[in-house]
C-alpha positions as CSV (number, residue, x, y, z in Angstrom):
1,X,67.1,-10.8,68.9
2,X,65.1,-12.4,71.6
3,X,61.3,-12.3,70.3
4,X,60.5,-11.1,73.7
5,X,62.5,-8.0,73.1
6,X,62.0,-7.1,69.6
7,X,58.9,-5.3,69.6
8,X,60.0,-3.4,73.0
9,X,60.4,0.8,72.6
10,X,63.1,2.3,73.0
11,X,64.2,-0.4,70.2
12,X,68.4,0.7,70.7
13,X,67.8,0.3,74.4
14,X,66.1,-3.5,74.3
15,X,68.5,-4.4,71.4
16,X,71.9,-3.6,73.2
17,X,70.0,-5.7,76.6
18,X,69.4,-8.8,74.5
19,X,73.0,-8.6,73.7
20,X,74.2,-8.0,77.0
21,X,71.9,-11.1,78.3
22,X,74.3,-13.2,76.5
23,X,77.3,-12.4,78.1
24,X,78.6,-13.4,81.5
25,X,78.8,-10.5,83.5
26,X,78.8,-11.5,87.5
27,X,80.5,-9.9,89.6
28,X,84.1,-10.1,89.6
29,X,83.8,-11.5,86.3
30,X,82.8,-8.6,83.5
31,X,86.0,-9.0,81.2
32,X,83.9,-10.1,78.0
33,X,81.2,-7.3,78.6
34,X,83.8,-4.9,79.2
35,X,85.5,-6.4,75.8
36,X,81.8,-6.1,74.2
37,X,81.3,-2.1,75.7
38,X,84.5,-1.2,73.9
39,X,83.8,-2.6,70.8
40,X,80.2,-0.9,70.2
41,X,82.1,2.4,71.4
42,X,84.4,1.8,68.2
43,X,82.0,0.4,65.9
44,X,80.6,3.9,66.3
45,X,83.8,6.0,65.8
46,X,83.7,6.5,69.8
47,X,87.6,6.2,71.7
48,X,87.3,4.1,74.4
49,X,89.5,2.5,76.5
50,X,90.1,0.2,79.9
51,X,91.8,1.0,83.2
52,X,94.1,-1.1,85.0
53,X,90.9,-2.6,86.9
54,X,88.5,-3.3,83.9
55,X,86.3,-0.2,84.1
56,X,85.7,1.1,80.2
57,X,85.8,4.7,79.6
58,X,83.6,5.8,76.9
59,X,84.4,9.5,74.8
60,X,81.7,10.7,72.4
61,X,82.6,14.2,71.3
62,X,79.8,16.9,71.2
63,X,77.6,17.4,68.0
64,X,78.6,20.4,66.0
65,X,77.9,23.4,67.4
66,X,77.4,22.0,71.1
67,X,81.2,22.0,72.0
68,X,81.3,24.6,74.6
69,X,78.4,22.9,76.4
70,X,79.0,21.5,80.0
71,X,80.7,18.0,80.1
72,X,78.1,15.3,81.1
73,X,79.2,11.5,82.8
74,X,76.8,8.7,82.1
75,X,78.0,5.9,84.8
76,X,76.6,2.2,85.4
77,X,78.3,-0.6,86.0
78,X,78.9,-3.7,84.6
79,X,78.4,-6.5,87.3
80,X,75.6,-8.5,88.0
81,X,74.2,-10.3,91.0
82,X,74.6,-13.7,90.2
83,X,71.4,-16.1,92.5
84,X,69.4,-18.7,91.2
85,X,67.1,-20.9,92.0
86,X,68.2,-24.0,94.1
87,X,66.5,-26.3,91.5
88,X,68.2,-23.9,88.7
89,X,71.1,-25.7,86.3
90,X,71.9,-22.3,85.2
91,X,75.8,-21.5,84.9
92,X,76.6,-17.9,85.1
93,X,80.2,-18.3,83.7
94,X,78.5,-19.4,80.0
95,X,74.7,-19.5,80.3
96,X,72.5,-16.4,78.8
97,X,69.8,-15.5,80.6
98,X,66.7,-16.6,79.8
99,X,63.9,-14.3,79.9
100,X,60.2,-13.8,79.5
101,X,57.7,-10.6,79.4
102,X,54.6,-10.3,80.9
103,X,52.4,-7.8,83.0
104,X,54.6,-5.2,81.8
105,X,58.0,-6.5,83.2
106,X,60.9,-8.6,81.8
107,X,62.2,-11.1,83.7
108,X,64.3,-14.0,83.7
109,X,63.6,-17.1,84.1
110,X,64.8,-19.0,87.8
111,X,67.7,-16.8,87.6
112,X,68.5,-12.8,88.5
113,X,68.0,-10.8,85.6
114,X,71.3,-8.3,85.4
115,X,68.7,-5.2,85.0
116,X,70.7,-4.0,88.2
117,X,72.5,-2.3,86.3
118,X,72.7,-4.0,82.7
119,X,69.5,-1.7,81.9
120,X,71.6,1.3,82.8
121,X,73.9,0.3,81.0
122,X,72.5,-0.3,78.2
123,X,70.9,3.4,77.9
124,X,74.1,5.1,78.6
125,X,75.3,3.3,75.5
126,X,72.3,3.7,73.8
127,X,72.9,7.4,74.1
128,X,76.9,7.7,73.8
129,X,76.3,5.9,69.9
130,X,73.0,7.9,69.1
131,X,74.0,9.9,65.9
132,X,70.9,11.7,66.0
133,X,71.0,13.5,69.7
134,X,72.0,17.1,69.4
135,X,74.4,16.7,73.2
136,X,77.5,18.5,74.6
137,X,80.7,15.8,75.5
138,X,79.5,13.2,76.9
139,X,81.7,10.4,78.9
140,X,80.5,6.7,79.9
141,X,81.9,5.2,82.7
142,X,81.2,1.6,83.5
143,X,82.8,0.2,86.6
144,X,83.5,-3.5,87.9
145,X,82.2,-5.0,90.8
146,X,79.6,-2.6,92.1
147,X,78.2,-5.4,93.6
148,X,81.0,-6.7,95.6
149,X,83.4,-4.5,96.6
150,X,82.7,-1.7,94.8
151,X,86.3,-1.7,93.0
152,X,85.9,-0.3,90.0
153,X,84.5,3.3,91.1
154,X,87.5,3.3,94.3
155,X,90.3,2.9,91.0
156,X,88.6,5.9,89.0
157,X,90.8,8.9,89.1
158,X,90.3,12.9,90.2
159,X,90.9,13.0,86.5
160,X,88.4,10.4,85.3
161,X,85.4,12.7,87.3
162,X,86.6,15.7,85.9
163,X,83.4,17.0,84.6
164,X,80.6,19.5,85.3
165,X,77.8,16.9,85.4
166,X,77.4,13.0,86.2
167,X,74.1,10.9,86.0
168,X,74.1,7.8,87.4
169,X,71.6,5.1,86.1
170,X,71.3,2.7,88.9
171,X,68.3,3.4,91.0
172,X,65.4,1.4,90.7
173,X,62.1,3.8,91.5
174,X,60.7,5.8,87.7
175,X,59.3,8.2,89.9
176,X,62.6,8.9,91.9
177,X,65.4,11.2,91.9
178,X,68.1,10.1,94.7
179,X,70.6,12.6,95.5
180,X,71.8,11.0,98.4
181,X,73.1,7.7,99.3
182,X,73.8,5.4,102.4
183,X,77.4,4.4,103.4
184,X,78.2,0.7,104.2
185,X,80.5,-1.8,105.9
186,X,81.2,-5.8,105.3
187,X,81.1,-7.2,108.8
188,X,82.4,-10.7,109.5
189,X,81.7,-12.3,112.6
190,X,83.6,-15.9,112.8
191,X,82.4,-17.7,115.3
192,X,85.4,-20.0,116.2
193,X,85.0,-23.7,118.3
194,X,86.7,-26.9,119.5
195,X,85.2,-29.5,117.1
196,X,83.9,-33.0,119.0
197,X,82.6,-36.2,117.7
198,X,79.3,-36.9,118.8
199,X,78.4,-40.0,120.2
200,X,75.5,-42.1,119.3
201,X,74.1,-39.7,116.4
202,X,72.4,-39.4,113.0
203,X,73.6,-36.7,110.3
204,X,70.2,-34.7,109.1
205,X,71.0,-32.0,106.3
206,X,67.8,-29.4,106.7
207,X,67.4,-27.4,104.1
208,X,64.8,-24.1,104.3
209,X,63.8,-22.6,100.6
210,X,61.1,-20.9,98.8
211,X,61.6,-17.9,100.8
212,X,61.5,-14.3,98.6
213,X,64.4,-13.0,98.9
214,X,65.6,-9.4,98.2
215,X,67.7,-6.3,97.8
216,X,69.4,-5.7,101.5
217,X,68.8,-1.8,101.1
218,X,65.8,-1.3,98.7
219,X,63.8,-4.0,100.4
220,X,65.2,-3.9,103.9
221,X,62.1,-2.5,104.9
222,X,59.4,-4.4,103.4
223,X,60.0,-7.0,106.6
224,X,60.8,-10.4,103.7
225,X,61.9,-12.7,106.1
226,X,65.8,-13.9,106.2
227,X,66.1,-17.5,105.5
228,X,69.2,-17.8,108.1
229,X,67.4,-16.4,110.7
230,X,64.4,-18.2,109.9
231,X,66.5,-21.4,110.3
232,X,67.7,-20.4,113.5
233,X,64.5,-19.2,114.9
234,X,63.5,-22.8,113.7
235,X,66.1,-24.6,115.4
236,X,65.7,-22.9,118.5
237,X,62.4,-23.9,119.0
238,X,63.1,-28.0,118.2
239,X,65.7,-27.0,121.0
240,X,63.3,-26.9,123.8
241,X,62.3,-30.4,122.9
242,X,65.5,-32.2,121.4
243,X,69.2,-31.9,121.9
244,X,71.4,-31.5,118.4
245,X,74.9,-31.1,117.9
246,X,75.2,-28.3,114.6
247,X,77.7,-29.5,111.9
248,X,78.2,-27.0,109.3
249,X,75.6,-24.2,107.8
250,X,75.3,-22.6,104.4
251,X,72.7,-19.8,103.3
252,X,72.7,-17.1,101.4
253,X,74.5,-15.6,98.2
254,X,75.7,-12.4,98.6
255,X,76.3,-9.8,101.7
256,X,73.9,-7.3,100.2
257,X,70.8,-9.7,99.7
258,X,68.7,-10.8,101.6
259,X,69.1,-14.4,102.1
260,X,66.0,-17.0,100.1
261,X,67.8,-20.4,101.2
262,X,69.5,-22.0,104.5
263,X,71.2,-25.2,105.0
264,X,72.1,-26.3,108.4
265,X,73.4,-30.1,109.1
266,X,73.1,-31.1,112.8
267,X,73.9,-34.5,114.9
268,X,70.9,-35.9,116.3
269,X,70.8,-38.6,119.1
270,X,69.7,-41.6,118.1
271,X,67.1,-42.0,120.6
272,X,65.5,-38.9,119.0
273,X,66.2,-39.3,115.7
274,X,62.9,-40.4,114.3
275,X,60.8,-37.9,116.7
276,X,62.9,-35.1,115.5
277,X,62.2,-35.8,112.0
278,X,58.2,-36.0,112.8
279,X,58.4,-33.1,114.3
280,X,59.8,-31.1,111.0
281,X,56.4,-31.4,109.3
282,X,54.2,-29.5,111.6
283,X,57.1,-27.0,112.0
284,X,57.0,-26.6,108.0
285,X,53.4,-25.7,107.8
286,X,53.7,-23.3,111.3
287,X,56.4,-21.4,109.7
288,X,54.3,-21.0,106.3
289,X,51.6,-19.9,108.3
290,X,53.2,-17.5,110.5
291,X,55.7,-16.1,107.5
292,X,52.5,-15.6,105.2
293,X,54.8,-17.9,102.3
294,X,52.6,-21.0,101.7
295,X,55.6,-21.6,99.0
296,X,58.2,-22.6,102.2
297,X,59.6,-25.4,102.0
298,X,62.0,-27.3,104.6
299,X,63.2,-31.0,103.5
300,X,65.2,-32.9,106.0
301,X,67.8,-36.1,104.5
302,X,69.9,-38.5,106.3
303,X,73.7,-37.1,106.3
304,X,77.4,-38.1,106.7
305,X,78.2,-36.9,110.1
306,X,82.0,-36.1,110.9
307,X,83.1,-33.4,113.9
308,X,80.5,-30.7,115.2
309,X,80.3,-27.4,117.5
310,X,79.7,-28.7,121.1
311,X,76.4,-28.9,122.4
312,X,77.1,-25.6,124.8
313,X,78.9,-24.0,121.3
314,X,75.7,-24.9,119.1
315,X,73.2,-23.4,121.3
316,X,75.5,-20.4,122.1
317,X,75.7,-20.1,117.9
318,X,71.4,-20.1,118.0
319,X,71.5,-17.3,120.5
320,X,73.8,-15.2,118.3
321,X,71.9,-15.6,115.5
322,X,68.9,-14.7,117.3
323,X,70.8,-11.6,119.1
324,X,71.7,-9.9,115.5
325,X,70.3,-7.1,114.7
326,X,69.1,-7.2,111.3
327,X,66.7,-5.2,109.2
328,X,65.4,-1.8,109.6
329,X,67.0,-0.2,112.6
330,X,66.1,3.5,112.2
331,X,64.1,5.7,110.0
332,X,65.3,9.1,108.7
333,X,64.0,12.1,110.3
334,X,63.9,14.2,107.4
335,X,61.5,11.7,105.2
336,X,59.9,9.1,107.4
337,X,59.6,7.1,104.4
338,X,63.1,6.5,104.1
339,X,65.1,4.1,105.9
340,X,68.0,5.7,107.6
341,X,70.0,2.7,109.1
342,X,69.7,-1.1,108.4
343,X,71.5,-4.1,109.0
344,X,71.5,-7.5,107.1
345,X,72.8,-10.9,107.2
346,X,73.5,-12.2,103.8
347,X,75.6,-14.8,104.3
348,X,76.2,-18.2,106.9
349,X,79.2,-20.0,105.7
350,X,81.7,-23.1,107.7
351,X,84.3,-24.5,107.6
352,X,87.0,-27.1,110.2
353,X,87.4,-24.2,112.2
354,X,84.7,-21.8,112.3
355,X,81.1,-20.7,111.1
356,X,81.1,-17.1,109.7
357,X,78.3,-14.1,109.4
358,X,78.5,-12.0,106.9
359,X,76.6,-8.8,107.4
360,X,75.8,-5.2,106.2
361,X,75.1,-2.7,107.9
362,X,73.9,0.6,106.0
363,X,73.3,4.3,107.4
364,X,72.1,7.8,105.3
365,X,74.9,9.3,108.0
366,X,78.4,8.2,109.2
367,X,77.7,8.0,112.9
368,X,74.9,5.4,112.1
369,X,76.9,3.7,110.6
370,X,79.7,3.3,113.2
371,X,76.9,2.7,115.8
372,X,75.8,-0.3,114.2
373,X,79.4,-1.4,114.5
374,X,79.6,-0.7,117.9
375,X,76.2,-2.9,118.5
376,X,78.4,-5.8,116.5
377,X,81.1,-5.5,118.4
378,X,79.4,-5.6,121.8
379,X,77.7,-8.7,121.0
380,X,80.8,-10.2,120.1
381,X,82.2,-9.8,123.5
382,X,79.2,-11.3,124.7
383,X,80.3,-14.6,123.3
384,X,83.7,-15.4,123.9
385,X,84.7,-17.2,121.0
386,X,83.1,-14.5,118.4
387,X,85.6,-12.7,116.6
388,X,84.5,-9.3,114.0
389,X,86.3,-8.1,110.9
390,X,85.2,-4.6,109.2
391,X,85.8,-4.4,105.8
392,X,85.0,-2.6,102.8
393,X,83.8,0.8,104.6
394,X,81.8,3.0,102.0
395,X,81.4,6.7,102.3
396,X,77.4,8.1,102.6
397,X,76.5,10.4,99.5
398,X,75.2,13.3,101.7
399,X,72.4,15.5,100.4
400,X,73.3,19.0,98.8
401,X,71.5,21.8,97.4
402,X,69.5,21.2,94.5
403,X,71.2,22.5,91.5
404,X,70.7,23.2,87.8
405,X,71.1,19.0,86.8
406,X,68.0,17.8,89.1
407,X,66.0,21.1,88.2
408,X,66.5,20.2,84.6
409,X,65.9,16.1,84.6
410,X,62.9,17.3,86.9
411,X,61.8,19.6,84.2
412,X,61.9,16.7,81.5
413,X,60.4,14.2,83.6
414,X,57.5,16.7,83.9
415,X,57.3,16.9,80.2
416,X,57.6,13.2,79.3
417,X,55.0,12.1,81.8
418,X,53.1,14.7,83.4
419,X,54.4,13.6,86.6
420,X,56.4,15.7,88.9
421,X,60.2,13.8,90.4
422,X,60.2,13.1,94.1
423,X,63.3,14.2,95.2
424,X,64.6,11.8,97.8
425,X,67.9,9.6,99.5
426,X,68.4,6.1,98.5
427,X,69.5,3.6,101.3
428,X,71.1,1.2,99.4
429,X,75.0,2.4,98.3
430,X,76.0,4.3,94.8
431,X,78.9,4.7,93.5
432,X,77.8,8.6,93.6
433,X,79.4,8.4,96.9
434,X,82.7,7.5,96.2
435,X,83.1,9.9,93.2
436,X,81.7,12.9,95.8
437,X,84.8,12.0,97.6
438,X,87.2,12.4,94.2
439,X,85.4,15.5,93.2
440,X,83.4,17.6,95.3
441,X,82.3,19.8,93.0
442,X,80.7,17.2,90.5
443,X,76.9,17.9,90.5
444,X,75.0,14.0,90.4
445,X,72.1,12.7,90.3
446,X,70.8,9.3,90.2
447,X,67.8,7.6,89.0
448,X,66.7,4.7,86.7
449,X,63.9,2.4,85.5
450,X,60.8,0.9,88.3
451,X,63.3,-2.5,89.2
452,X,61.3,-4.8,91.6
453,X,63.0,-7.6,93.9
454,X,67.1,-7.3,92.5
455,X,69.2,-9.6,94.0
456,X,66.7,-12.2,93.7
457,X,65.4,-14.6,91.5
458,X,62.1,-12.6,91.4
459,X,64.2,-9.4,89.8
460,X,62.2,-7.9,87.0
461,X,62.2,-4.3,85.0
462,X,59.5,-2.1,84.2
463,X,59.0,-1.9,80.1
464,X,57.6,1.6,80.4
465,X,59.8,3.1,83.1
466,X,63.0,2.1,80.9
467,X,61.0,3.9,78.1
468,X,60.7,7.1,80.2
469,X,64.0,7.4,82.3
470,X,65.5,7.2,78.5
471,X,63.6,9.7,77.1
472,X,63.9,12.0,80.2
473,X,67.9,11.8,80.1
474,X,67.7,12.1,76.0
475,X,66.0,15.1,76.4
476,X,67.9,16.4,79.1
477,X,71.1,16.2,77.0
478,X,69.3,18.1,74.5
479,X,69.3,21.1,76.2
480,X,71.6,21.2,78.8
């Protein structure tokens, strides 16, 4: 066991996470945890079992005397978000993660961490193998690709939810009980041209890092700057002074964070070449000024230049990029302190044919949601060679009464820490909404460990707040 973890309470919790942190478990690529998951269930005498998908499906039968108690879900899922840093060597398909403690927090080291959701995890098995909680039945569910296409909760079965009860440990806030979600889309936009060779030019690959990164819907509104965005904001501005021709771009990591890294390679005229290049410097140390991120960087090296967007097609690309809407676009008018609908650009991606945006946009309610693809959509037939895909449409997890579950976790809570719950919606997605869908009548909840900056390499977990949300749901299975 990592030295780091050994001395961490509760012990089960921080032993099952230092085994987890040696397993590859990004998204889309879960098969040896799910293999793991299922063979701690039957070390302990547990059935357990995969679906046709990957998700593992945990039984633990209740403790004498507690059989006619209501049946409870624990659910978390197995997939990480896989980012590192751009210096990192770190490979994700063998590599453990390397971690260190300090100011109360474990983190890794260059790398994401995997707490989203591998610390959830990790209780709910903690739990499902403790021999010495008094609890009714209990099921785990851990699903596949949370983090991508949500897969593994659309495959789970009317059947799989039956239950009277389902906690799900994947919010990041100690303090917070979410009982209400935000619905989400993919949106592509491919922004399609007629590739020239232009003449007379240098090949520059600019490359903007060091920015913070983030969690598109639990950091949305903390205003981090988008590294894409920051690059085209950039480039917009050498515009005024210098003509370019843009090449290719790359940026970002995932649809659902918010991008830390941009690389754009552009033909420059030779008779600019040189000026262009002086000109980067100063731009550097304006943008670290006016971002507040002394860390910035931007580097600029000579590159192989072969077919680029037009000069009309890369400034039209510029003006799209600075067009998007992206971050928080509404709050809700229930809790002003809770985003209601967001958009985010996670992704710049080329190829021969086409640079593509991948976006996505979030909303507490449906018709926010199918505004912001509206806004999309009219921007694309702004720009006549922008084309937009919708994909992957989520459901929102809308708000219900509160009932017996959140009075009781409340109640714990209370008696763990003194503190009272706030009760609250969560803007990022949960799989709560897909399995209100299946069953209706399932009561859920949601809530989880203090997790600062997922989807980034600055992710870290509270030590304490892993210690309480435990104990909270330990005791709540006690008595419910």
């Amino acid at each position: 066991m990592r030295t780091e973890l050994a001395s961490l309470e509760p012990q089960r919790v921080f032993a099952l996470f230092d085994e987890l942190l040696n397993i590859p478990h990004a998204s889309g690529h879960e098969s040896q945890v799910a293999a793991w998951l299922v063979r701690v269930a039957q070390e302990h005498h547990l059935n357990a079992r995969q679906d046709e998908v990957g998700n593992v499906i945990v039984e633990a039968p209740a403790t004498a005397g507690r059989e006619h108690s209501p049946l409870v879900i624990l659910q978390g899922h197995m997939d990480m978000v896989a980012v590192k840093a751009p210096d990192s060597t770190h490979d994700f398909s063998r590599d453990p993660i390397d971690i260190t403690c300090s100011d109360g927090f474990i983190r890794a080291k260059g790398t994401t961490l995997g707490a989203d959701n591998g610390i959830g995890v990790c209780m709910a098995l903690a739990l499902l193998t403790d021999s010495t909680l008094s609890h009714g039945p209990l099921r785990g569910i851990f699903t596949v690709e949370e983090e991508t296409t949500m897969k593994g909760a659309l495959h789970l079965t009317k059947e799989d939810l039956q239950a009277d009860y389902l906690v799900n440990l994947d919010s990041e806030e100690t303090n917070e009980l979410y009982v209400s979600c935000a619905g989400s889309c993919d949106v592509e936009l491919r922004f399609k041209s007629e590739r020239i060779v232009p003449q007379d030019c240098q090949g520059l690959k600019l490359k903007l890092y060091h920015l913070p990164g983030g969690h598109s819907g639990g950091d949305i509104h903390k205003g981090i700057p988008n590294a894409i965005l920051v690059m085209g904001r950039l480039l917009r501005r050498l515009a005024e002074d210098f003509d370019f021709f843009i090449e290719s771009a790359q940026g970002g990591t995932a649809r659902n964070a918010i991008p830390a890294d941009c690389t754009f390679t552009l033909g420059v005229p030779m008779a600019q070449y040189q000026e262009f290049c002086s000109s980067l410097e100063q731009e550097q140390t304006e943008l670290a000024e006016e971002l507040k991120l002394p860390g910035l960087r931007l580097e600029h090296q000579e590159a192989a230049l072969d077919s680029t967007l037009s000069y009309a097609e890369s400034m039209e690309l510029l003006a799209l990029l600075g067009a998007l809407p992206n971050g928080v676009m509404a709050m809700s008018k229930v809790d002003p302190l809770v985003v209601e609908t967001s958009s985010n650009l996670g992704i710049i991606c080329s190829d021969e044919q086409s640079i593509s945006l991948m976006l996505m946009p979030r909303s507490l309610h449906e018709q926010g949601l199918a505004e912001m693809q509206e806004k999309l959509q009219a921007l694309c037939e702004l720009t006549d060679n922008c084309e937009i895909t919708v994909s992957n449409q989520h459901p929102c997890w809308p708000a219900k009464a509160q009932g017996q579950l959140a009075a009781l976790v409340k109640e714990q809570f209370r008696a763990v820490t003194g503190r009272e719950m706030h009760v609250t919606a969560m803007h990022a997605g949960l799989e709560c909404a897909q399995y209100a869908q299946k069953n209706p009548e399932l009561e859920q909840i949601s809530f989880g460990p203090t997790l600062l900056n997922p989807h980034s390499i600055h992710e870290r977990v509270e030590i304490e707040g892993v210690g309480t949300i435990f104990e909270t749901v330990r005791r709540t299975l006690s008595v419910l």
